[in-house]
MOPAC internal coordinates of N, CA, C and O (Angstrom, degrees):
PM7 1SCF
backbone

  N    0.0000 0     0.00 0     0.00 0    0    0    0
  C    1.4514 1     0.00 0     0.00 0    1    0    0
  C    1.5248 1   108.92 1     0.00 0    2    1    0
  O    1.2310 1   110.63 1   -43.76 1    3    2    1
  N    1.0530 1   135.23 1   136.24 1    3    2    1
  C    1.1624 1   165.99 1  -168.49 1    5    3    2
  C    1.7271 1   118.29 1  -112.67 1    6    5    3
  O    1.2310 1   125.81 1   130.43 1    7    6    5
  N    0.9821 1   106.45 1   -49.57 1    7    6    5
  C    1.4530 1   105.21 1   171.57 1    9    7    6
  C    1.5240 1   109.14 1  -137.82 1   10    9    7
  O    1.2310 1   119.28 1   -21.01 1   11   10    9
  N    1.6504 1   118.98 1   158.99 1   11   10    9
  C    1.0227 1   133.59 1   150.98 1   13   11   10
  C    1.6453 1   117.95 1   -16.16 1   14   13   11
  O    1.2310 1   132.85 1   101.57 1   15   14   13
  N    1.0296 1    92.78 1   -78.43 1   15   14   13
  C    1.8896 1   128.16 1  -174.14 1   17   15   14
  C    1.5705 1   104.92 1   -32.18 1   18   17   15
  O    1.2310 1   131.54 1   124.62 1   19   18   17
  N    1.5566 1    95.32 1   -55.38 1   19   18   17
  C    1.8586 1   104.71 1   171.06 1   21   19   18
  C    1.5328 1   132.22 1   -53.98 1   22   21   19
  O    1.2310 1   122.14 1   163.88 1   23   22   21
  N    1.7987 1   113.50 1   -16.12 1   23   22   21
  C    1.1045 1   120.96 1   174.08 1   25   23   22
  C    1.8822 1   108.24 1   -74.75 1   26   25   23
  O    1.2310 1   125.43 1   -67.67 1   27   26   25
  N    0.9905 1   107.18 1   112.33 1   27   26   25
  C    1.5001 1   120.35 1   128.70 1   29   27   26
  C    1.5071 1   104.49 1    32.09 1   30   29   27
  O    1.2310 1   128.57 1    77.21 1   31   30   29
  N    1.3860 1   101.09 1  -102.79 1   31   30   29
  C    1.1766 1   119.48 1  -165.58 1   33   31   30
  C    1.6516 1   120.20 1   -61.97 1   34   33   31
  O    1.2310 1   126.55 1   162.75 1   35   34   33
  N    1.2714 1   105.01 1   -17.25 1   35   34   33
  C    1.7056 1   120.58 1  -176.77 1   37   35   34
  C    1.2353 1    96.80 1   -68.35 1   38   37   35
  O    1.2310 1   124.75 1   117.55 1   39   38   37
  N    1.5495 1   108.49 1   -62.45 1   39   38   37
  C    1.8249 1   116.75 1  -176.54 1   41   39   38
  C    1.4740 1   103.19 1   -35.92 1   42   41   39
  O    1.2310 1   129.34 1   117.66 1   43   42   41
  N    1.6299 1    99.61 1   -62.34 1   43   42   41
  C    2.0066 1   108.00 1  -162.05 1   45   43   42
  C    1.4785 1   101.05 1   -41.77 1   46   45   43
  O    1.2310 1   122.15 1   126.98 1   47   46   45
  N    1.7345 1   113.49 1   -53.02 1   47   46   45
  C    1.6256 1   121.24 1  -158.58 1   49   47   46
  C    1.3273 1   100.37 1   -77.81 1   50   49   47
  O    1.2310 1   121.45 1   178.06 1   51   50   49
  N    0.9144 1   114.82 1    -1.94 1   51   50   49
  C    1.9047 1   107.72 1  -174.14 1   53   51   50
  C    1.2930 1    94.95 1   -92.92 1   54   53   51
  O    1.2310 1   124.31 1   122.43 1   55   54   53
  N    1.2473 1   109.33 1   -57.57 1   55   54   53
  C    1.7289 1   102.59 1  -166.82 1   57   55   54
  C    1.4119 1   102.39 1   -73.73 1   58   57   55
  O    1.2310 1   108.57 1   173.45 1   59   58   57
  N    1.0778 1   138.98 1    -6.55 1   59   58   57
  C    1.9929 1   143.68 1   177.91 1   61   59   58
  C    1.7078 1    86.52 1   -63.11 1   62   61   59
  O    1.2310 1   129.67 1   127.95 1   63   62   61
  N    1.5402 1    98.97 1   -52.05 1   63   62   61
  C    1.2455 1   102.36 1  -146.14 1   65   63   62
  C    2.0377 1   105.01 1   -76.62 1   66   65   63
  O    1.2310 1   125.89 1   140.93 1   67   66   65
  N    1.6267 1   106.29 1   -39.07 1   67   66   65
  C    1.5877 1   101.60 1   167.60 1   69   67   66
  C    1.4437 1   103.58 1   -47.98 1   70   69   67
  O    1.2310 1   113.74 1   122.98 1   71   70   69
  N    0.8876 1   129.44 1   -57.02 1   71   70   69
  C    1.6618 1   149.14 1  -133.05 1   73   71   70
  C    1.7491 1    92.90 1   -62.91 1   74   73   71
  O    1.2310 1   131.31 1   131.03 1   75   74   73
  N    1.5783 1    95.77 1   -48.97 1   75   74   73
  C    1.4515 1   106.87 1  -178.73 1   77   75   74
  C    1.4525 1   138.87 1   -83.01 1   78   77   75
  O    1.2310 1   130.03 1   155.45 1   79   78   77
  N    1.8608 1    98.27 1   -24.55 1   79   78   77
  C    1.4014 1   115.45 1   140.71 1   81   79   78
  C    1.9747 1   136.15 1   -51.90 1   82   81   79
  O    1.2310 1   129.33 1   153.42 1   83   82   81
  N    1.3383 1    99.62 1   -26.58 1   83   82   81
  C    1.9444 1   112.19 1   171.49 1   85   83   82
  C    1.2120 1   101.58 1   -70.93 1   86   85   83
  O    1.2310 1   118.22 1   139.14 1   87   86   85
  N    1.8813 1   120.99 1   -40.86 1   87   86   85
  C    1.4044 1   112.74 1  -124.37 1   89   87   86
  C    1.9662 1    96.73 1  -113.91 1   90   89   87
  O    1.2310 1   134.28 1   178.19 1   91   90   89
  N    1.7684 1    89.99 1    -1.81 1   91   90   89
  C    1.4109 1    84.78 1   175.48 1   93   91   90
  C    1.5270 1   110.57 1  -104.69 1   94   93   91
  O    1.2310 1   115.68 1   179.42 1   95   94   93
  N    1.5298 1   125.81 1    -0.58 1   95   94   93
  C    1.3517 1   137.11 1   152.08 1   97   95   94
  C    1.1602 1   124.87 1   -38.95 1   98   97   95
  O    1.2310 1   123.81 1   167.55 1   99   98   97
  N    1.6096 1   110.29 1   -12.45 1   99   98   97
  C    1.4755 1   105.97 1   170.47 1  101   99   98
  C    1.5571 1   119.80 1  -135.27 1  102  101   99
  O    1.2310 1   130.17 1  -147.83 1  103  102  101
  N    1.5956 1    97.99 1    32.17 1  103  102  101
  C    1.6034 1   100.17 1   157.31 1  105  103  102
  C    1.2220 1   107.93 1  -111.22 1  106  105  103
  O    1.2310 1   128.04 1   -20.20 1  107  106  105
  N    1.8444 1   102.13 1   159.80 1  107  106  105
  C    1.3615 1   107.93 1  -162.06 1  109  107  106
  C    1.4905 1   111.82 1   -66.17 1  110  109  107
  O    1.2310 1   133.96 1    -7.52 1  111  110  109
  N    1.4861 1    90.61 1   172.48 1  111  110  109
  C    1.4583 1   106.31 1  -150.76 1  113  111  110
  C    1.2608 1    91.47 1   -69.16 1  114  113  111
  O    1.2310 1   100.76 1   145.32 1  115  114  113
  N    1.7932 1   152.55 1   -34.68 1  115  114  113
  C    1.0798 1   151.80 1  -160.19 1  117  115  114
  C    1.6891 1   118.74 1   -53.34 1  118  117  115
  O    1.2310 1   126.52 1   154.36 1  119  118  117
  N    1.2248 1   105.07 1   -25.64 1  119  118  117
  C    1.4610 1   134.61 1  -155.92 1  121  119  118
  C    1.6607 1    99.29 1  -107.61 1  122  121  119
  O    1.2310 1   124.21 1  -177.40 1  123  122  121
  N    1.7089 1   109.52 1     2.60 1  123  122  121
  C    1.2341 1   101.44 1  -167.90 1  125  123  122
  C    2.1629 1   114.05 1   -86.28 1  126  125  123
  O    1.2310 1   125.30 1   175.16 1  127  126  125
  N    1.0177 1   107.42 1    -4.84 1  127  126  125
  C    1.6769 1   127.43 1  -176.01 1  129  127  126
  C    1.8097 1   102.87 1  -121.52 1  130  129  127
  O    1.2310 1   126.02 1  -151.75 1  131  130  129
  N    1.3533 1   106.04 1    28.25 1  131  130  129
  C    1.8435 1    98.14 1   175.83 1  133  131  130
  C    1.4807 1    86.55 1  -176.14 1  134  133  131
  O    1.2310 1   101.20 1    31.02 1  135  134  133
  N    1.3698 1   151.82 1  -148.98 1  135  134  133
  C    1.1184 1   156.09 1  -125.72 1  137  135  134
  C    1.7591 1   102.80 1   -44.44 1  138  137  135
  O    1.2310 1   123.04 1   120.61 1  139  138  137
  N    1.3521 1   111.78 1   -59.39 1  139  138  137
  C    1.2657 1   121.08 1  -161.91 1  141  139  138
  C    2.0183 1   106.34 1   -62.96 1  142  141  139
  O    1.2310 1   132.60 1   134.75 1  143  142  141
  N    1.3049 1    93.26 1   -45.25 1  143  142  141
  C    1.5967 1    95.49 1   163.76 1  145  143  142
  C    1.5564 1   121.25 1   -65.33 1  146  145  143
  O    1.2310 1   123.93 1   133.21 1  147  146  145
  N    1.1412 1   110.06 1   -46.79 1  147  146  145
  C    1.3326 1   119.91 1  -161.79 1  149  147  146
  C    2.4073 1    99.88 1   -65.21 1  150  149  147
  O    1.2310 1   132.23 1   132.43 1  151  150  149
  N    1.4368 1    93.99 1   -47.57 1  151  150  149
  C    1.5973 1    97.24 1  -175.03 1  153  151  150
  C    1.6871 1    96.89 1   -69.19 1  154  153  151
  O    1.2310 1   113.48 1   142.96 1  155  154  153
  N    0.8311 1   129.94 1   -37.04 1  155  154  153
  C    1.9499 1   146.24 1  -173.05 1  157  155  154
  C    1.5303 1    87.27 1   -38.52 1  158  157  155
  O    1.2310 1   128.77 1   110.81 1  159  158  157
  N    1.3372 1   100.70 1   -69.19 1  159  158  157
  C    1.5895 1   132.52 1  -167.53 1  161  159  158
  C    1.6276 1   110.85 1   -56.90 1  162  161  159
  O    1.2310 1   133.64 1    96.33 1  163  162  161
  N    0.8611 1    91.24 1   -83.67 1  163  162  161
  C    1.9334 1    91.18 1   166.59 1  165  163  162
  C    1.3763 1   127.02 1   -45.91 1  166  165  163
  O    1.2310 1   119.17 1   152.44 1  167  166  165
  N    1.0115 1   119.19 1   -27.56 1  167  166  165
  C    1.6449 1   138.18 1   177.62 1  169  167  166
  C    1.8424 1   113.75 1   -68.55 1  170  169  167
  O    1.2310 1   137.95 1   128.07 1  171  170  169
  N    1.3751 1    82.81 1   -51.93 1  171  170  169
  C    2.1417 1    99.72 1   167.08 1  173  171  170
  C    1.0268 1   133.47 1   -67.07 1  174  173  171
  O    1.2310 1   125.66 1   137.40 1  175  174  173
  N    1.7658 1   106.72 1   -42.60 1  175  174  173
  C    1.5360 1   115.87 1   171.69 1  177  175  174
  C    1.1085 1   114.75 1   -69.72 1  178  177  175
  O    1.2310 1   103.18 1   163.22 1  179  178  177
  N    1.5779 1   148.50 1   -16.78 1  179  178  177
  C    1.0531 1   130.90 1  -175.40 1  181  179  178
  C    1.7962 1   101.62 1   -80.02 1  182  181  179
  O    1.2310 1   122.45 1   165.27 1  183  182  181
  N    1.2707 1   112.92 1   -14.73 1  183  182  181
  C    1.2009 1   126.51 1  -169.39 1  185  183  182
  C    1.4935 1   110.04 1   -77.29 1  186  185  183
  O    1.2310 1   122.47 1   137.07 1  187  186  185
  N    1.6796 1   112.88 1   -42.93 1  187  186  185
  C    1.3514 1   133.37 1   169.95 1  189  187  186
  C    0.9452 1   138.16 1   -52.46 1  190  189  187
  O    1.2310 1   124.74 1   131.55 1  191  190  189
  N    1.7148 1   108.51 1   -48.45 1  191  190  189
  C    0.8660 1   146.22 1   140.91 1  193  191  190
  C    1.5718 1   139.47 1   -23.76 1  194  193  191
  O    1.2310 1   132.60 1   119.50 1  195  194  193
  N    1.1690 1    93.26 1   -60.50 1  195  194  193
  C    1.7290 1   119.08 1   178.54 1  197  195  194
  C    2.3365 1   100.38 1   -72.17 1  198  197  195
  O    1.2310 1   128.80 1   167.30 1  199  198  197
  N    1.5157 1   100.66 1   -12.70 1  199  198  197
  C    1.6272 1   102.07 1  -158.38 1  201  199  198
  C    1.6394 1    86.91 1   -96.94 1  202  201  199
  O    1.2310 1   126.26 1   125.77 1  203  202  201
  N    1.2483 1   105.56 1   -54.23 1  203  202  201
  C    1.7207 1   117.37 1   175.12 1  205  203  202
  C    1.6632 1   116.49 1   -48.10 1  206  205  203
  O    1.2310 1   129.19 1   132.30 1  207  206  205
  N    1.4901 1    99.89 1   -47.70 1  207  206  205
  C    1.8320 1   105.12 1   169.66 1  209  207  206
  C    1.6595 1   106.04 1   -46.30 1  210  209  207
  O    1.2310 1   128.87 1   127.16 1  211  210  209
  N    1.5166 1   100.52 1   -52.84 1  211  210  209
  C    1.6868 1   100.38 1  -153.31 1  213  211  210
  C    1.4774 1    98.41 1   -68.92 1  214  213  211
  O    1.2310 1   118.18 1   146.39 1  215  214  213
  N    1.2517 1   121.08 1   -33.61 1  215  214  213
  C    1.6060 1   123.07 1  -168.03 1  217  215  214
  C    2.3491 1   100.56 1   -66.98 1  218  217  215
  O    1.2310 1   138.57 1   146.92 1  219  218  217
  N    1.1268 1    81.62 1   -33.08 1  219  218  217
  C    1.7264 1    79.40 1  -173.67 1  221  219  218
  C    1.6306 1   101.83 1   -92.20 1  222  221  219
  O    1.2310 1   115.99 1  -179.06 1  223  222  221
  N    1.1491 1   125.23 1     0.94 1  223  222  221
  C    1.4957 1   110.65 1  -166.61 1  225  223  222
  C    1.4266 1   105.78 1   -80.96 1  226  225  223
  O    1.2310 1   114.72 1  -133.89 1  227  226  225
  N    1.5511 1   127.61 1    46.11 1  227  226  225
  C    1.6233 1   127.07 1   136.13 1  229  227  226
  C    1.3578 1   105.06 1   -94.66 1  230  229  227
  O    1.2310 1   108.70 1   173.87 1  231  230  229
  N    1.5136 1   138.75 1    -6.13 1  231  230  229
  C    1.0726 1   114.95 1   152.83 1  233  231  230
  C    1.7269 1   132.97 1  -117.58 1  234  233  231
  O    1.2310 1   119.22 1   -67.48 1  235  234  233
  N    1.5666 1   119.09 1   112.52 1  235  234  233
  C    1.0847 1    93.60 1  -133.39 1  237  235  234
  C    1.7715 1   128.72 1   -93.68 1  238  237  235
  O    1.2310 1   133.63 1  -171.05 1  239  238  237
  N    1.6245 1    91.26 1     8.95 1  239  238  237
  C    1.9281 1   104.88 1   165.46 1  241  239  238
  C    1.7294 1   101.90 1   -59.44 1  242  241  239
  O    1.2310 1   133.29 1   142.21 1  243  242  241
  N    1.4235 1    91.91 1   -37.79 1  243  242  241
  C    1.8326 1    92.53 1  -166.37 1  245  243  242
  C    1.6665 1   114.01 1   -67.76 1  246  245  243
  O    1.2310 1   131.86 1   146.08 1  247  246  245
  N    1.3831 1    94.71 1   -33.92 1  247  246  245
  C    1.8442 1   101.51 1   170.17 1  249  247  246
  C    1.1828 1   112.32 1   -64.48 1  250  249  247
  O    1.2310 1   119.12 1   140.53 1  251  250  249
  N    1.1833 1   119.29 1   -39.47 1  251  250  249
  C    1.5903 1   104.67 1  -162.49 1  253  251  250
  C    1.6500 1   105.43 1   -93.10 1  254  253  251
  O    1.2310 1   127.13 1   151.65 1  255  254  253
  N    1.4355 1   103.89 1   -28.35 1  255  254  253
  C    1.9621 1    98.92 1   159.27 1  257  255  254
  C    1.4646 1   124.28 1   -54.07 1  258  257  255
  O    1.2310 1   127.83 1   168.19 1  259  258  257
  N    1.1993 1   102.53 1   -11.81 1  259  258  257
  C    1.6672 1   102.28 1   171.26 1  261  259  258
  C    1.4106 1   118.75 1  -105.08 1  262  261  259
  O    1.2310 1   125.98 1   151.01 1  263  262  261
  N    1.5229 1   106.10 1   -28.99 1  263  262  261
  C    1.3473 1    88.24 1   169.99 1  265  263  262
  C    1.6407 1   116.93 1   -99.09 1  266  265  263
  O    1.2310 1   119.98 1  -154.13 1  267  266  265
  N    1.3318 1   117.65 1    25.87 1  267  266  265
  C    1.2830 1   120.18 1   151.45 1  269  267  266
  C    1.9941 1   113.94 1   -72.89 1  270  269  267
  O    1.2310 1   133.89 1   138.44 1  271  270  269
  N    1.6671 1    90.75 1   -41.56 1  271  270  269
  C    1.3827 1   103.35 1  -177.83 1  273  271  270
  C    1.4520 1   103.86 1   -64.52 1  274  273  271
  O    1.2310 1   113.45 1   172.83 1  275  274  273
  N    1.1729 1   129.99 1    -7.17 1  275  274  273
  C    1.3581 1   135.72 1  -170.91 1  277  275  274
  C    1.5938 1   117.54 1   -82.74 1  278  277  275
  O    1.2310 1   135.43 1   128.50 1  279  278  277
  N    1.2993 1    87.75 1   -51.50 1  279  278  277
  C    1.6257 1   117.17 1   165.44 1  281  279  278
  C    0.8382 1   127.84 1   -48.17 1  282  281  279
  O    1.2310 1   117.59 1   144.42 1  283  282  281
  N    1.8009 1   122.20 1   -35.58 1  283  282  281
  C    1.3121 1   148.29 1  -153.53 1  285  283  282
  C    1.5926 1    84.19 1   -89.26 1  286  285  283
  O    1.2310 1   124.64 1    90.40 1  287  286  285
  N    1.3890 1   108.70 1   -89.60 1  287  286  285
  C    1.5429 1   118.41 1  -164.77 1  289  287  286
  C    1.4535 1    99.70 1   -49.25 1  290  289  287
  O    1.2310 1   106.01 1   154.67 1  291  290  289
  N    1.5413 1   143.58 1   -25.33 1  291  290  289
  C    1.6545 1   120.26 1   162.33 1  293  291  290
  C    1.4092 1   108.35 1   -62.68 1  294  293  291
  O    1.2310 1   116.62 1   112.88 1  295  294  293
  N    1.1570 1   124.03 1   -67.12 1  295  294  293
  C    1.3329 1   106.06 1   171.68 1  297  295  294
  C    0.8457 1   152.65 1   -12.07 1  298  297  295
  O    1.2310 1   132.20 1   109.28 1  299  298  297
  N    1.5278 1    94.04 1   -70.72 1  299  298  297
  C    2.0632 1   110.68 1   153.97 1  301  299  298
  C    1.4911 1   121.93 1   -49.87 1  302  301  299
  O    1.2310 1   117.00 1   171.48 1  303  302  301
  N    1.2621 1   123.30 1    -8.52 1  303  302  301
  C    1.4401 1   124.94 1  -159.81 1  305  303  302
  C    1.7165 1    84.21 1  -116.20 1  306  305  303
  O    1.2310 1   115.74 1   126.39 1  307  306  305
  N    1.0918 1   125.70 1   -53.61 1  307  306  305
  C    1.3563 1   113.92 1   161.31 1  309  307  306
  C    1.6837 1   129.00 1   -34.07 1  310  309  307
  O    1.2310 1   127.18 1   137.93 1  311  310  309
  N    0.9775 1   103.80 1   -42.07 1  311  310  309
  C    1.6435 1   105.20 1  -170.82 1  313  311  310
  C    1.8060 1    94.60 1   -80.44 1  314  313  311
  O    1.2310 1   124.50 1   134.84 1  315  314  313
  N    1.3213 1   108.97 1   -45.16 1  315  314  313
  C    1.4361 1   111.69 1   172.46 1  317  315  314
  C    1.2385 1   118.86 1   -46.97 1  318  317  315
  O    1.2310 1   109.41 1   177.38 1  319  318  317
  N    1.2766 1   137.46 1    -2.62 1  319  318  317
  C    1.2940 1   145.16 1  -172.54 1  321  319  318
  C    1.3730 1   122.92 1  -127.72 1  322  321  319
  O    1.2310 1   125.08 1   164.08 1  323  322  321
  N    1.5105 1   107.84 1   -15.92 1  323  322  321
  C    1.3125 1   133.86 1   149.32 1  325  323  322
  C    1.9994 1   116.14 1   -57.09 1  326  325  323
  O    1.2310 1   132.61 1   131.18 1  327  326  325
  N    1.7199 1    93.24 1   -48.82 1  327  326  325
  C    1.3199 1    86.82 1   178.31 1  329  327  326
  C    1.1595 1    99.20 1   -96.64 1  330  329  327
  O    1.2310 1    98.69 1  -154.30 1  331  330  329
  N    1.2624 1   155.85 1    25.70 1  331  330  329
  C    1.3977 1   148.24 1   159.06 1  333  331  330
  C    1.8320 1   103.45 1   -83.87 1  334  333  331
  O    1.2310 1   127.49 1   134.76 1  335  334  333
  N    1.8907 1   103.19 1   -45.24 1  335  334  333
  C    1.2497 1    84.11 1   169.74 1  337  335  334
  C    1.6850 1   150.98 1   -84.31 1  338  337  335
  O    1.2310 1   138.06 1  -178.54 1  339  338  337
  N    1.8882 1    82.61 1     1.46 1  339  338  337
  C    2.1280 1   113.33 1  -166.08 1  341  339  338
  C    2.0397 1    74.28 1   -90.02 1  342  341  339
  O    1.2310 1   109.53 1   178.18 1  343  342  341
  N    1.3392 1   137.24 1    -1.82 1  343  342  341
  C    1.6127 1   101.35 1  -173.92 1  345  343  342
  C    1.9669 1   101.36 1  -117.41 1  346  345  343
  O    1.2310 1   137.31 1  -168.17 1  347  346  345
  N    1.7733 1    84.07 1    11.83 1  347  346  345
  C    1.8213 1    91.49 1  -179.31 1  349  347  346
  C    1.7158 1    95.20 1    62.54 1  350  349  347
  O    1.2310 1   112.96 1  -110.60 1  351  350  349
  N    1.3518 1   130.91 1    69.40 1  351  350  349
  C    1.2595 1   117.00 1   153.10 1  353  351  350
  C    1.3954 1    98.68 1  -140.44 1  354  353  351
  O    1.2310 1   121.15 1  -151.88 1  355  354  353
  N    1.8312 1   115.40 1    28.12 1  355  354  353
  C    1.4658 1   114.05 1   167.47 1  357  355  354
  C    1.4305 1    92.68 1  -155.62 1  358  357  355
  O    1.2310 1   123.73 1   -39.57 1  359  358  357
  N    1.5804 1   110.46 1   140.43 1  359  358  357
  C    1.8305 1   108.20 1  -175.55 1  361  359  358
  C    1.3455 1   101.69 1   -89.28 1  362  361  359
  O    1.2310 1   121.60 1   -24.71 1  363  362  361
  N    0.7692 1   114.54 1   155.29 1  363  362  361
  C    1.8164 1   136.07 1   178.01 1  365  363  362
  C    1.8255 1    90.18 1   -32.87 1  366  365  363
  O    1.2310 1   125.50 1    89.84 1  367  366  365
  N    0.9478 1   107.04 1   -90.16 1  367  366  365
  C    1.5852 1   115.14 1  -160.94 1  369  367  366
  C    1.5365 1   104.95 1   -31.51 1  370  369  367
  O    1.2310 1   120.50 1   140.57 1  371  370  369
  N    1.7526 1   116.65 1   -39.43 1  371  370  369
  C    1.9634 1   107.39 1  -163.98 1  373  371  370
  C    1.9574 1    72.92 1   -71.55 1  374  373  371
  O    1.2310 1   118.06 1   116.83 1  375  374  373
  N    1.3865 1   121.30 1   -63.17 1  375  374  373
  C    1.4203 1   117.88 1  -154.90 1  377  375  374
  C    1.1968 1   114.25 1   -49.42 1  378  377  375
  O    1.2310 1   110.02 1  -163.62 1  379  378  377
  N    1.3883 1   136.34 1    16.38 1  379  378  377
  C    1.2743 1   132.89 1  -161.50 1  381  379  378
  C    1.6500 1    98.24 1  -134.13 1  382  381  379
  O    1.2310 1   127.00 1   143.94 1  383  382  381
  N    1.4402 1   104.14 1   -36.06 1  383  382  381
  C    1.7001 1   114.71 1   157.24 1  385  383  382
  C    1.4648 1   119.83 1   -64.91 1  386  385  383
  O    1.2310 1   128.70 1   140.17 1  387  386  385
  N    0.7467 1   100.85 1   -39.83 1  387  386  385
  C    1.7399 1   101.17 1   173.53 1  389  387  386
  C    1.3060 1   133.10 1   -83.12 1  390  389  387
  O    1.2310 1   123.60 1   145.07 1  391  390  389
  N    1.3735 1   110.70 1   -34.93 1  391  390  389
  C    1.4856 1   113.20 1   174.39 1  393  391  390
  C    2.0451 1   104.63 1   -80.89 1  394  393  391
  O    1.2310 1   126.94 1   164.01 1  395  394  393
  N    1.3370 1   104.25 1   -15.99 1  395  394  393
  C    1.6414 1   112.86 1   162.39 1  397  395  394
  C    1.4991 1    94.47 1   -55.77 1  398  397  395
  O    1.2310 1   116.12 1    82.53 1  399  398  397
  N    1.3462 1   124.98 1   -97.47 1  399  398  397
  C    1.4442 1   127.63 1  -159.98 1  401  399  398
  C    1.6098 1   111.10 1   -51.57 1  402  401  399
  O    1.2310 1   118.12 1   159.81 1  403  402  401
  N    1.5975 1   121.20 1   -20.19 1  403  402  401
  C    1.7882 1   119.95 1   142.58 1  405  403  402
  C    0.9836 1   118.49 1   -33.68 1  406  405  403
  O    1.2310 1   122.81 1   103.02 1  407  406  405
  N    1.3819 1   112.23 1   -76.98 1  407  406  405
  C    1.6624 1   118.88 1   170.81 1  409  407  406
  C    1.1766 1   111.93 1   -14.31 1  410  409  407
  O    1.2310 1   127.99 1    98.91 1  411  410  409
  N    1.7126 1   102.23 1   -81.09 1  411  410  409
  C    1.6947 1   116.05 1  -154.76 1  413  411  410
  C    1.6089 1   120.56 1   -57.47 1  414  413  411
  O    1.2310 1   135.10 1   146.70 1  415  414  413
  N    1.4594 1    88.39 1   -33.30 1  415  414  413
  C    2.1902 1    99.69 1   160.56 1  417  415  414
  C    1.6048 1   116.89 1   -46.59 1  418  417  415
  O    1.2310 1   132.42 1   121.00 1  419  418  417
  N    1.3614 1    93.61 1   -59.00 1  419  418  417
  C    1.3142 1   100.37 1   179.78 1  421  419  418
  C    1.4133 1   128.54 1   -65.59 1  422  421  419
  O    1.2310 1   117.21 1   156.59 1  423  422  421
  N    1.4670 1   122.92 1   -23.41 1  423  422  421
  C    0.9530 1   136.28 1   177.57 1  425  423  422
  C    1.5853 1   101.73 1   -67.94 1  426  425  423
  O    1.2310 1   127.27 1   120.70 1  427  426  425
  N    1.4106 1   103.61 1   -59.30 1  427  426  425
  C    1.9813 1   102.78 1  -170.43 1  429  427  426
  C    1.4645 1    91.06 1   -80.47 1  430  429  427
  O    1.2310 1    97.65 1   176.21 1  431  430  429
  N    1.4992 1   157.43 1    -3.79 1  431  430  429
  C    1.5760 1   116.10 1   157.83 1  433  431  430
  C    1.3278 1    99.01 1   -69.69 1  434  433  431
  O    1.2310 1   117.53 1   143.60 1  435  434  433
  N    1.7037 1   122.31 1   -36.40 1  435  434  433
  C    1.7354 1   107.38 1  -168.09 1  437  435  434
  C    1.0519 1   124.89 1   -63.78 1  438  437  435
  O    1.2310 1   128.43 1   165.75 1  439  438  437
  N    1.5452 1   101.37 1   -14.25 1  439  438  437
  C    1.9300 1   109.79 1  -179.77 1  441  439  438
  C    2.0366 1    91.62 1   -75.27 1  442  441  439
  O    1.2310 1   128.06 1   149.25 1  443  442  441
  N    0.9185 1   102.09 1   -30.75 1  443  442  441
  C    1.9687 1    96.05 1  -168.86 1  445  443  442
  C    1.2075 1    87.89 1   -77.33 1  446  445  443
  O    1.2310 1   105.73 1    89.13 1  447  446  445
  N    1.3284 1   144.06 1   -90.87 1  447  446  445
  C    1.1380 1   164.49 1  -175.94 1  449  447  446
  C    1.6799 1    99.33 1     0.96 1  450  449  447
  O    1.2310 1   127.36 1   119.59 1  451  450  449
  N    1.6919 1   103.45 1   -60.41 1  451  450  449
  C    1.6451 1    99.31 1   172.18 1  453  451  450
  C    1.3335 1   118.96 1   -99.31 1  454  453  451
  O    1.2310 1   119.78 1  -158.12 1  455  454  453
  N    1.2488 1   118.03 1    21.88 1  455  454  453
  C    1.8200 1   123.20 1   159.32 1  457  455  454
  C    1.9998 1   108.04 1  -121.93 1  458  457  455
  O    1.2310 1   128.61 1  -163.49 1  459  458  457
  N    0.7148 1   101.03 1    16.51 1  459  458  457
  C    1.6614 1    88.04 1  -160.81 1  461  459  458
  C    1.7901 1   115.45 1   -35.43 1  462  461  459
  O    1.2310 1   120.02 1   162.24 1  463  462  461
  N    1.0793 1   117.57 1   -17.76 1  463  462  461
  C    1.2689 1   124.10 1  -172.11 1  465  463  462
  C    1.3308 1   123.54 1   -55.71 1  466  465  463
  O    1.2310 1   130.71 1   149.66 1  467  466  465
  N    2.1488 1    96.94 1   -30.34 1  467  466  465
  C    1.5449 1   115.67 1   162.09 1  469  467  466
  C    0.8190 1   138.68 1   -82.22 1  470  469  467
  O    1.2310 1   123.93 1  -156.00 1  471  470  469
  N    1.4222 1   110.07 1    24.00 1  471  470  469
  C    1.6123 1   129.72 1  -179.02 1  473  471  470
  C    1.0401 1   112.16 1  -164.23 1  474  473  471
  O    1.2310 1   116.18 1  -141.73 1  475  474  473
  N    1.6755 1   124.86 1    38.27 1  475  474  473
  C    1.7108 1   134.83 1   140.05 1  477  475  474
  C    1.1119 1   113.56 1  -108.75 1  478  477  475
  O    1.2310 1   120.10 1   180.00 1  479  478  477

């Protein structure tokens, strides 16, 4: 690997994260300085995150502190989507698509997280 960008999981979280940038364009505007920021935010950093890991992964406490931090902001972006779907401004079926491709993020940082060695 050569770049960040080429991992896997960057692609998955990037597009989680466009996907979630379109789809919060159409909740109300009230939500626009707290949910809509807050999921925006969490949605990117895992993305940021995952770019900052790859740039430090010659050292490798520092890699895996980021992709804990990586973990963190999916998480957080998970629950954010929980309350996107507990305020009815996502129907069951998109919320059930999305917290799927949540999952699958989370799944491939946890696969790094307990291999990191294959990606320093």
């Amino acid at each position: 690997m050569s770049d960040y960008k080429d991992l896997v999981v960057f692609q998955k979280a990037h597009a989680l994260a466009m996907e979630i940038f379109h789809l919060t364009k159409q909740f109300p505007s009230e939500e626009k300085f707290s949910l809509i920021d807050q999921i925006r935010r969490s949605s990117r950093s895992v993305c940021v995150n995952l770019g900052e890991a790859y740039r430090k992964r010659r050292y490798p406490a520092h890699f895996l502190s980021k992709l804990t931090d990586c973990d963190a902001e999916n998480t957080e972006t998970g629950i954010w989507l929980k309350f996107s779907l507990d305020c009815n401004y996502l129907p069951n079926n998109l919320y059930e698509d999305l917290i799927s491709k949540n999952n699958e993020v989370g799944k491939l940082l946890g696969y790094m997280i307990q291999n990191p060695g294959k990606f320093l």
